[in-house]
VOGU-3710 file (C-alpha; in Angstrom, 3 decimals, decimal comma):
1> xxxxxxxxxx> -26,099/-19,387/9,558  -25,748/-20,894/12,933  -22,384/-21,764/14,353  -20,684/-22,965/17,643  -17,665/-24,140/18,933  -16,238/-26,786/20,670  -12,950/-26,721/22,587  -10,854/-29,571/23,713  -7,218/-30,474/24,709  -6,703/-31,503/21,546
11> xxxxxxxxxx> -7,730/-28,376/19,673  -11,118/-26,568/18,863  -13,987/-27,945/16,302  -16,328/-25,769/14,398  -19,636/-27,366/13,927  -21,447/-25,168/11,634  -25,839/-25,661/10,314  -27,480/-23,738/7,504  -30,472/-22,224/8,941  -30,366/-19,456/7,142
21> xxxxxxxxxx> -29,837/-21,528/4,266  -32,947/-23,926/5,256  -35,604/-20,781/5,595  -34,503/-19,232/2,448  -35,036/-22,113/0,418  -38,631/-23,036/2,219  -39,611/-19,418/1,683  -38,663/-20,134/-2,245  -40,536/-23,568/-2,486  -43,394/-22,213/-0,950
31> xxxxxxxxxx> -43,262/-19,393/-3,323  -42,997/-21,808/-6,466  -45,246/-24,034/-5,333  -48,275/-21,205/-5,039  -47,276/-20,172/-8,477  -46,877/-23,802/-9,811  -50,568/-23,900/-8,157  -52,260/-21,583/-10,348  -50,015/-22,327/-13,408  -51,541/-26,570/-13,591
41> xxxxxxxxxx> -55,294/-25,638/-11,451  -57,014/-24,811/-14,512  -56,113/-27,327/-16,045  -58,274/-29,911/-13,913  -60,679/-27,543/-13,417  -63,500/-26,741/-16,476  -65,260/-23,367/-15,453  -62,059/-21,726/-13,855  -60,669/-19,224/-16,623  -57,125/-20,068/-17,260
51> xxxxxxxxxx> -56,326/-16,617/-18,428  -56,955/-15,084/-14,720  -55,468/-17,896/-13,140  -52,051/-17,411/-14,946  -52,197/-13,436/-14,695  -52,383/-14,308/-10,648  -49,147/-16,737/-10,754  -47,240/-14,115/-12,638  -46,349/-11,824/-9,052  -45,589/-15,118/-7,456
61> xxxxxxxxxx> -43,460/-16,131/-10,214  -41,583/-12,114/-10,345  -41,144/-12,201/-6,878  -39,600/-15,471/-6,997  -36,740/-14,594/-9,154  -36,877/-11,104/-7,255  -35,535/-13,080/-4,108  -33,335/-15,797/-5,995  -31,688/-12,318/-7,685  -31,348/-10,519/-4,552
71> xxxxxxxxxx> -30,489/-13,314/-2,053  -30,216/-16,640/-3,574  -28,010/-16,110/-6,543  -25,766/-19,274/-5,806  -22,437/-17,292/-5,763  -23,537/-14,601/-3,860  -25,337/-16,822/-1,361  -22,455/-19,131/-0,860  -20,111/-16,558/-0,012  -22,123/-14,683/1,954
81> xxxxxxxxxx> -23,080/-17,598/4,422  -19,506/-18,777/3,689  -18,304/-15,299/5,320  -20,865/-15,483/7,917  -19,187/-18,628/8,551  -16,013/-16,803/9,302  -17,757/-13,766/11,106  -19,391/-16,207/13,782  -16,128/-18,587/14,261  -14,182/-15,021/14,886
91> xxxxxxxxxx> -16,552/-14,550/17,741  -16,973/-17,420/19,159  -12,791/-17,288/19,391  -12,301/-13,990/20,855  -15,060/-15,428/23,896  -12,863/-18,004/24,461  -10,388/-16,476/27,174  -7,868/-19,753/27,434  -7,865/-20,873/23,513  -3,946/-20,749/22,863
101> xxxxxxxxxx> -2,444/-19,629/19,342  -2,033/-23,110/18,083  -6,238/-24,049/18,955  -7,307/-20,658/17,378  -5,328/-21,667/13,486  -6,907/-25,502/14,168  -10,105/-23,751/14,296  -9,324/-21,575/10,916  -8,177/-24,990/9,805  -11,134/-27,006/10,332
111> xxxxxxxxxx> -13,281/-24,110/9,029  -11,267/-24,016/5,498  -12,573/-27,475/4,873  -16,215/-25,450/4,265  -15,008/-22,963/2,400  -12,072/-24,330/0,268  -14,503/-23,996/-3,157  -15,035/-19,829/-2,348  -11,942/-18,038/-3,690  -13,633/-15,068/-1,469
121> xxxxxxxxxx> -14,412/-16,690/1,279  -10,469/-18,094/1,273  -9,312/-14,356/0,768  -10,930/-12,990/3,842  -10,122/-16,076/5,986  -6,546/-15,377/4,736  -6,478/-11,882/5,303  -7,629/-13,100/9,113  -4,632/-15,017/9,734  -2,629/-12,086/8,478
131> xxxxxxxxxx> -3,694/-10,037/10,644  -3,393/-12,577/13,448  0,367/-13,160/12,936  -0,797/-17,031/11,115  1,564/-15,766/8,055  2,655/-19,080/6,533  -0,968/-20,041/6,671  -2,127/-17,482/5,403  0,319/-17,601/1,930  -1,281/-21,348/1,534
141> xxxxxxxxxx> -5,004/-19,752/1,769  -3,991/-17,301/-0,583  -2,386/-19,916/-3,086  -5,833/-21,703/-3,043  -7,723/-18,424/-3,424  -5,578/-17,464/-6,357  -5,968/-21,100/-7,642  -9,325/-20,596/-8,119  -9,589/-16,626/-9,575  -5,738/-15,685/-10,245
151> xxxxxxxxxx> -7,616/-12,631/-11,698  -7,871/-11,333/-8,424  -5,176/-8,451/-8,259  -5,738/-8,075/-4,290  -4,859/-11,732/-4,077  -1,387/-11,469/-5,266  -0,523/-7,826/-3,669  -1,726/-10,083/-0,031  0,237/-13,276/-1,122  3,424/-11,297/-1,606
161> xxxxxxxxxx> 2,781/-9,102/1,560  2,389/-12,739/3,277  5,547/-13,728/2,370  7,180/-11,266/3,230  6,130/-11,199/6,162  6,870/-15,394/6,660  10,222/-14,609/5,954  10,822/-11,901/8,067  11,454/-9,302/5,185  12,849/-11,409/2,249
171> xxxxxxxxxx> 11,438/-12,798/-0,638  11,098/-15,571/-2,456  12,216/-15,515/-5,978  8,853/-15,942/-7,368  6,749/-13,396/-5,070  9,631/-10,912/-6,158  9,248/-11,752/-9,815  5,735/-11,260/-9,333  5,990/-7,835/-7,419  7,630/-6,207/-10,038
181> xxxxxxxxxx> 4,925/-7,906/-13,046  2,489/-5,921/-10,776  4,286/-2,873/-10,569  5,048/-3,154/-14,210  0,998/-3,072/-14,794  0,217/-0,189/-11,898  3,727/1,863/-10,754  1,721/3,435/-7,979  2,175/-0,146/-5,780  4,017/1,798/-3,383
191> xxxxxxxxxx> 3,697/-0,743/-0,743  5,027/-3,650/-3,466  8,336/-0,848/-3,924  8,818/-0,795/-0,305  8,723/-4,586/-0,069  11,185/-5,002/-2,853  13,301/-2,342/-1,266  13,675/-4,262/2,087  14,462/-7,239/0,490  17,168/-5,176/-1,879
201> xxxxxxxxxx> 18,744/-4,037/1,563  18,512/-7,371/3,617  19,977/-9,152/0,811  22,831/-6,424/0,438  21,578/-4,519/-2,430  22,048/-1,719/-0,752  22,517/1,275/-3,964  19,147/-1,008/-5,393  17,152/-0,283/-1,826  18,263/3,315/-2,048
211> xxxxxxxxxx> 16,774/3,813/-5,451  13,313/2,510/-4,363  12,973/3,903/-1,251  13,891/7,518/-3,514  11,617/6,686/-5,832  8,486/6,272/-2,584  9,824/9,777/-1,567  9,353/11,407/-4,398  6,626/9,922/-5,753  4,061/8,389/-2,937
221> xxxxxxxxxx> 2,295/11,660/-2,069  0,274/9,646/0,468  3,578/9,680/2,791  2,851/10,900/6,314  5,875/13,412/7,679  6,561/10,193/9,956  6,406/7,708/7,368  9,055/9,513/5,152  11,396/10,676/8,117  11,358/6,665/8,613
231> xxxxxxxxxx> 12,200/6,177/4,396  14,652/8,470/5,005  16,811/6,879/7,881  16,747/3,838/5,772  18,336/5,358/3,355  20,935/6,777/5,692  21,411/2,934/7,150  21,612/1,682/3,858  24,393/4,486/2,700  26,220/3,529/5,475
241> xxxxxxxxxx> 27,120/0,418/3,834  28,459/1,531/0,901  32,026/2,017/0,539  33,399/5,035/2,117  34,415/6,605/-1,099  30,902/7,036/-2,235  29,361/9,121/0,294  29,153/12,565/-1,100  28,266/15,466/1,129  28,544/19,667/1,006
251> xxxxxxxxxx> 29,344/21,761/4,457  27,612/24,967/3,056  28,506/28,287/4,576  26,038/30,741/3,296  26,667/34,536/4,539  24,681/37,705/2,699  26,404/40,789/1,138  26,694/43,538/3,904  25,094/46,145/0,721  21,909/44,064/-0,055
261> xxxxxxxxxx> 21,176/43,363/3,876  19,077/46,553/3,784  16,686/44,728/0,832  15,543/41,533/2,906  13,606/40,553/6,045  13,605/38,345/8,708  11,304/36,233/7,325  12,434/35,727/3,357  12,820/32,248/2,523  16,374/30,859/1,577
271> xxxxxxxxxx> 17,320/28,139/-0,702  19,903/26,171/-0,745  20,332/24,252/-3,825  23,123/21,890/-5,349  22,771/21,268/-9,312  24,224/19,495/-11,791  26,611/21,490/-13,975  25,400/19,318/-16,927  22,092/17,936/-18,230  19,358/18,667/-15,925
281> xxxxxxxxxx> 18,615/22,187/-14,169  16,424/20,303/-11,844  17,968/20,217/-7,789  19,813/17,403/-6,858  19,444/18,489/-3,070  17,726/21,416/-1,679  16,924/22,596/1,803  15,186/25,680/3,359  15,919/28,714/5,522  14,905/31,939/6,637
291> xxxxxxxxxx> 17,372/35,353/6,053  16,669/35,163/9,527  19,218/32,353/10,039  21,608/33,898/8,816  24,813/33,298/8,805  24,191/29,533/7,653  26,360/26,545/8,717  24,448/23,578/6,936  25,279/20,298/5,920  23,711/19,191/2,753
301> xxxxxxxxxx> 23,720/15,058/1,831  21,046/12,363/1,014  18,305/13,653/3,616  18,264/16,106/1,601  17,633/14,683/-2,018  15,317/15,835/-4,745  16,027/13,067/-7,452  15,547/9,089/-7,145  17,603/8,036/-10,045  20,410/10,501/-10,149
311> xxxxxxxxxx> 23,314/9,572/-7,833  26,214/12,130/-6,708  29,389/10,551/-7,783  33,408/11,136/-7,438  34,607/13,684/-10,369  30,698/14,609/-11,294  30,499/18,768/-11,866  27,658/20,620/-9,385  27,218/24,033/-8,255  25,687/25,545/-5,488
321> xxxxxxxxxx> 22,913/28,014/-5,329  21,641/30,518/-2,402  18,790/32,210/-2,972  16,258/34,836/-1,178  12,703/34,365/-1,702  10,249/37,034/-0,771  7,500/34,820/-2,399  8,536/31,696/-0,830  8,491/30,090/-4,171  12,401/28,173/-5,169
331> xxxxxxxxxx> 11,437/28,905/-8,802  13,524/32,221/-9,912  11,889/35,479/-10,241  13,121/38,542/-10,638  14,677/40,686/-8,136  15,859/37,458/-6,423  19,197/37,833/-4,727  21,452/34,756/-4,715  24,809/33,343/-4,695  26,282/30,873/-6,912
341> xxxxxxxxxx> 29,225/28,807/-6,653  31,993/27,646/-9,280  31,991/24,467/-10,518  32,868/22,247/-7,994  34,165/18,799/-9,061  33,207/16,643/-6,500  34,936/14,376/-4,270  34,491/11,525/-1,548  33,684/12,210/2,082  32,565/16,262/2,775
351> xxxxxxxxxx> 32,568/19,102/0,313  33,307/22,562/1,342  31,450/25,496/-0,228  31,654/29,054/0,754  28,870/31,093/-0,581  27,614/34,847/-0,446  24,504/36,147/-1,467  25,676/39,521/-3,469  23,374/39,666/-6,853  20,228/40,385/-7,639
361> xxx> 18,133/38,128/-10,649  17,064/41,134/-13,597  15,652/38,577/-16,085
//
């Protein structure tokens, strides 16, 4: 598919000619024609046998529909020229040195006319202009692309991301309804929670955007360290928010029993747990030392959290847990040493806990 492009002060102009198109369709006449040849020759011809002559069309006719299968199935060949389309126009733009933002989308403009009938062809065109910052241009490619297969799951995920993206984090009220009908079908659209999320915090939703951004934590185990130290300072920014009297943290003081020193080392693991005193055994928050440490001074709060839909509130019940792992495992074993706390009913703002490690697990 041959392509070039035209510039002018009054924007750029694709002119685009099918020569790829032209040879494949010669190479496919002359083909039927040969066959068509031996198929009607004995016919007008008395001592030709009409048997041989039809045995030697039948490769011609094979390899005909070989090539039609292989490269000229219509949908397949439209897109792909309709791609190469795109492929060539890209780099024919990035030679132009001087083409300014504005002649670069009348280009993509001028080459949707050509492909406005190829749902693919739209897609990747519209996932161009994402890239390319073109983001309200690229949620009207995507509504014709989804016009014409709404089957297309990538479509919508790209649509919403589009929009998101046009209005600098917030959603419209229909690509939100529509995020969560995907996330109904697959709950592993991570990147559709995280969009919901920052809309949930820019519109002031701040305990909603908490929950999500939890839920990615604790369940997206394709989180880089980075990307979840990130998760996790928006949850700090959106706690701050909140009202005062619902920000629940522990000051932990952790020391160890001066007669069970002699049974640890250095390097034993210590954890630091806080549990509900009701329902669930599994941590609320949990952090880890070394005996090494010791004395500990630690401040336990939401950086710390285990649980996306369980929220520390005024007057709930916890206790506190220390315990020394030689194993390096949190699950108890026995001959464990730890420290628990009495019930401790919480309160806003910090809560103090004084802990010593002086028992040992027998069961």
């Amino acid at each position: 598919m041959g392509m070039f492009l035209l510039s002018s002060k009054t924007g750029s102009y694709v002119i685009i000619f099918g020569s790829d198109q032209i040879l494949f369709w010669c190479i496919m006449s002359m083909i039927l024609a040969i066959a068509l040849l031996f198929v009607l020759l004995p016919f007008g011809l008395r001592n030709v046998k009409k048997t041989a002559m039809l045995i030697f069309a039948c490769p011609f006719i094979i390899l005909a529909f070989f090539l039609y299968a292989q490269w000229g199935a219509l949908d397949q060949l439209k897109d792909t020229f309709l791609i190469q389309n795109i492929t060539s126009t890209l780099d024919n733009l990035t030679q132009e040195k001087k083409l300014s933002s504005q002649q670069v989308l009348d280009a993509f403009k001028n080459l949707e006319h050509h492909i406005e009938k190829s749902h693919y062809a739209l897609g990747q065109l519209a996932s161009l202009s994402l890239e390319l910052g073109f983001f309200e241009y690229a949620t009207s490619l995507y509504d014709k692309a989804i016009a014409l297969d709404p089957n297309q799951f990538s479509y919508w995920q790209e649509w919403i991301y589009a929009q998101s993206q046009q209005y600098q984090g917030t959603l419209p009220l229909a690509a939100r309804q529509k995020a969560h009908e995907l996330i109904k079908l697959d709950p592993s659209q991570y990147a559709l929670i995280n969009i919901i999320a920052i809309d949930d915090y820019l519109h002031e939703d701040y305990q909603a955007a908490i929950k999500n951004w939890r839920q990615l934590i604790r369940q997206d185990q394709s989180l880089t360290p980075e990307r979840r130290a990130v998760i996790q300072r928006a949850i700090v920014a959106a706690k701050s928010h909140l009202p005062h009297d619902s920000a629940i943290s522990f000051h932990v003081n952790v020391s160890m029993a001066p007669e069970l020193q002699t049974q640890v080392k250095p390097n034993d693991a210590i954890f630091v747990f806080v549990k509900s005193s009701q329902g669930s055994t599994m941590p609320l928050y949990v952090i880890k030392k070394a005996v090494s440490d010791l004395p500990l001074i630690i401040k336990l709060d939401d950086q710390q959290s285990m649980v996306d839909d369980v929220d520390l509130r005024i007057g709930m019940s916890v206790h506190v847990v220390a315990k020394v792992s030689k194993s390096g495992d949190p699950l108890d074993k026995q001959g464990d040493l730890r420290g628990i706390s009495e019930n401790i009913m919480l309160k806003s703002g910090v809560n103090p806990v004084k802990l010593v490690i002086n028992e040992k697990l027998v069961s």
